[in-house]
LUMMARTOR-310465 format. One line per 8 residues: their letters; for each residue x, y, z of C-alpha. Coordinates in steps of 0.2 Angstrom, whole numbers, plus 5000, padded with zeros to 4 digits. Example, Ala and Ser with C-alpha at 12.3 -4.5 7.8 and 13.67 -1.06 7.14 Angstrom:
# residues 2
as> 5062,4978,5039  5068,4995,5036
END
This chain:
# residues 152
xxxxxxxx> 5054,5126,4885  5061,5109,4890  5068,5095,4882  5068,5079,4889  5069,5060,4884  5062,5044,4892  5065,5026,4888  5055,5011,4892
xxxxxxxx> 5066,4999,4896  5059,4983,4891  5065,4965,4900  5052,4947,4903  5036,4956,4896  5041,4971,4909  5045,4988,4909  5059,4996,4921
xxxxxxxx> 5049,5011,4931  5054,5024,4942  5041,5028,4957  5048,5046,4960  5046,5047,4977  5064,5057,4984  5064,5073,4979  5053,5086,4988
xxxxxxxx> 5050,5099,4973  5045,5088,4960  5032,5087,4946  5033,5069,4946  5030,5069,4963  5022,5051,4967  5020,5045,4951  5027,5032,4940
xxxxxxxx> 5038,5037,4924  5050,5029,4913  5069,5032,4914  5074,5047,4907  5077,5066,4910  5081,5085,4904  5094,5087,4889  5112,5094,4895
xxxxxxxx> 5119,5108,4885  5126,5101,4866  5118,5082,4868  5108,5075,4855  5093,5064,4861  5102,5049,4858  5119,5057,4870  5105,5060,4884
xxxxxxxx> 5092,5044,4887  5108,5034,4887  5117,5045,4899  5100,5046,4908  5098,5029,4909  5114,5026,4916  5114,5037,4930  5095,5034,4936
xxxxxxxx> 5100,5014,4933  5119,5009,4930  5112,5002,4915  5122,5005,4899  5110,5003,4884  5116,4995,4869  5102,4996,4857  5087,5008,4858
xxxxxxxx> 5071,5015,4846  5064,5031,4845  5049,5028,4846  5039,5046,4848  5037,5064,4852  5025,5070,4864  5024,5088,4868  5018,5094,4884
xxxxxxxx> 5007,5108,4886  4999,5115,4905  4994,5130,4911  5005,5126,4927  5021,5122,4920  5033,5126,4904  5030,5116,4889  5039,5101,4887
xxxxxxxx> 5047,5093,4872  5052,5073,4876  5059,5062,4865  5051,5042,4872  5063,5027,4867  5061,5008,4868  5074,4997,4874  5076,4977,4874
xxxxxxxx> 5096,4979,4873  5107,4984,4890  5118,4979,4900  5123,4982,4919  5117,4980,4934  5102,4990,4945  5109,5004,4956  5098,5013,4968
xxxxxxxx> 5091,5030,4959  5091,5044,4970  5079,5052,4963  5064,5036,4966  5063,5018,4967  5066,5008,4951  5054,4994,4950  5049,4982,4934
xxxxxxxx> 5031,4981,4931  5022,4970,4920  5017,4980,4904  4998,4978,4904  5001,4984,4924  5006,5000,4919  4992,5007,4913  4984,5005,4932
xxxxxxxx> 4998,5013,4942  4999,5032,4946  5004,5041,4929  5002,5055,4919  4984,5051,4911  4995,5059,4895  5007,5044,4898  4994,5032,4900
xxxxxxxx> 4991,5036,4880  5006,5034,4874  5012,5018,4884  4994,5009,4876  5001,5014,4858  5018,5013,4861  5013,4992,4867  5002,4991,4850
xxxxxxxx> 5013,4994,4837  5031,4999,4830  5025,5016,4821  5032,5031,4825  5021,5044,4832  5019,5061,4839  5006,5065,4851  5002,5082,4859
xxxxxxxx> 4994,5084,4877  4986,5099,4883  4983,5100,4902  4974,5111,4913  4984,5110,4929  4987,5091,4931  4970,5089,4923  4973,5080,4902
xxxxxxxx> 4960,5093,4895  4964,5088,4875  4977,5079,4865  4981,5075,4845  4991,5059,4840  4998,5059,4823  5005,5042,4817  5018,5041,4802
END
């Protein structure tokens, strides 16, 4: 099991994205993600998007939302439990990420990059509203074969 956090990272009707493109085993491999990563031992999520934010970015967030919960589930890989926070609040300057290249996209241009198609729903939702939400993804390699969005 894994546990993760991402954070939209929001700034002029765009979003801060990483393209991971630098590491050769990755999942991501190629596609576009929020800033985020896997929870160090002891952190809560709120300790680990803002220490993931500041290493992928050299930005130091000083306001952020939880927005959701998505679960991950795949016959190709372990399930994942990721915690996806909003941001309008930082401060700091872009570093390079050695992980990708950080770029900001418009918001509605998200949707049309190469993501997760289980991202691509949350992202939607996530522009839509302020409710909280938790959304389930079931996937069949990198195939989405079924999810279940809950809103509170």
């Amino acid at each position: 099991m894994i546990l993760s956090t991402l954070c939209y990272i929001e700034k002029d009707g765009k979003y801060l994205m990483l393209h991971r493109t630098k590491k050769k085993k990755d999942i991501n491999k190629d596609k576009w993600i929020g800033i985020g990563g896997k929870f160090e031992e002891g952190e809560s999520p709120e300790e680990c998007i803002v220490r993931e934010v500041k290493e992928e970015t050299g930005l130091e967030l000083k306001s952020y939302k939880l927005r959701c919960i998505v679960t991950y589930v795949s016959t190709s890989w372990e399930t994942e439990y990721m915690y996806v926070f909003t941001s309008k609040v930082f401060t700091g300057s872009l570093i390079e990420c050695n992980e990708g290249d950080l770029q900001w996209i418009a918001k509605d241009e998200i949707t049309k990059l190469n993501t997760w198609e289980g991202d691509k729903i949350f992202v939607e939702k996530l522009q839509k509203d302020n409710s909280f939400f938790t959304v389930k993804f079931e996937y069949d390699g990198e195939k989405l074969i079924k999810y279940d969005l809950k809103e509170y």
